[in-house]
C-alpha positions in Angstrom: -73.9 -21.5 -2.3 -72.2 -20.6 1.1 -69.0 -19.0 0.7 -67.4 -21.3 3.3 -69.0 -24.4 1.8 -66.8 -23.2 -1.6 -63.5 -22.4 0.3 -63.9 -26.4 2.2 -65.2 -27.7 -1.1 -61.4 -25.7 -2.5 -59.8 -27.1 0.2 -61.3 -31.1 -0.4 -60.5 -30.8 -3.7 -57.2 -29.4 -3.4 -56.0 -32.2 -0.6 -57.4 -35.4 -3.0 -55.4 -34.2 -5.6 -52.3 -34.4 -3.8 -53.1 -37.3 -2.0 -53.6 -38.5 -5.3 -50.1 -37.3 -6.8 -48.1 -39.1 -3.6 -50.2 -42.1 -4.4 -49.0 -42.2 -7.8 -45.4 -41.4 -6.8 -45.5 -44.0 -4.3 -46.7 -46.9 -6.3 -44.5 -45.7 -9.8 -41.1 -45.4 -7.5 -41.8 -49.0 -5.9 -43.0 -50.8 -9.4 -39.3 -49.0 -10.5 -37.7 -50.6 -7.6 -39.4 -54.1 -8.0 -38.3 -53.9 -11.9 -34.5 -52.9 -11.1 -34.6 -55.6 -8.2 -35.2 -58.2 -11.2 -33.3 -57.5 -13.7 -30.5 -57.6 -10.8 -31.3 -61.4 -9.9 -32.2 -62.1 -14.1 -28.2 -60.8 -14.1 -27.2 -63.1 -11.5 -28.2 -66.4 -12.3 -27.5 -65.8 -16.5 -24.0 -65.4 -15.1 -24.2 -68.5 -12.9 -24.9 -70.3 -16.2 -22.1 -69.0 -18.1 -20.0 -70.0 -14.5 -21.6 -73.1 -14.8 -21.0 -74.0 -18.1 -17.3 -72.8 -18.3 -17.3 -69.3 -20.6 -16.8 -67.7 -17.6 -14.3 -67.9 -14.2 -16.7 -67.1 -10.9 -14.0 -64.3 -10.6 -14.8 -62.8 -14.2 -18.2 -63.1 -12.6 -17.8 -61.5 -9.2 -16.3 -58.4 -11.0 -19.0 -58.1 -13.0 -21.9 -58.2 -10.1 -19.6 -56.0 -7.9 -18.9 -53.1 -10.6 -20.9 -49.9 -9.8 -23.4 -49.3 -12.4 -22.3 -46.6 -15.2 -25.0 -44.1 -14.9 -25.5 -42.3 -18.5 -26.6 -38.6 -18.9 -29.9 -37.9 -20.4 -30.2 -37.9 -23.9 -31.4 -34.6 -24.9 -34.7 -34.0 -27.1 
């Protein structure tokens, strides 16, 4: 073979795999997103139904949906 047909073959190779890599990252960070998004709105209408039901004041409520998420160290291994 060529040495320049190796070096672009390098090169080809080299470029799908990283095009590859972003794809992955791309579609894992937006299914992440999309499952975060829902579990937000699954959160919001269970405490609509204990609002609506009377366990729970709209206020109790509010304070709940407008607390900053705790965000917990990883566990280590």
């Amino acid at each position: 073979m060529d040495e320049s047909l190796v070096k672009f073959s390098i090169v080809i190779v080299a470029i799908s795999f990283g095009g590859l890599i972003a794809l992955v990252a791309i579609v894992s960070e937006a299914m992440r997103r999309s499952s975060q998004v829902r579990q937000v709105e699954q959160t919001k209408r269970e405490l609509a139904a204990y609002v609506a039901e009377g366990s729970m004041t709209a206020d109790e409520a509010y304070r709940l949906l407008s607390a900053k998420p705790v965000k917990r160290e990883k566990e280590s291994i």
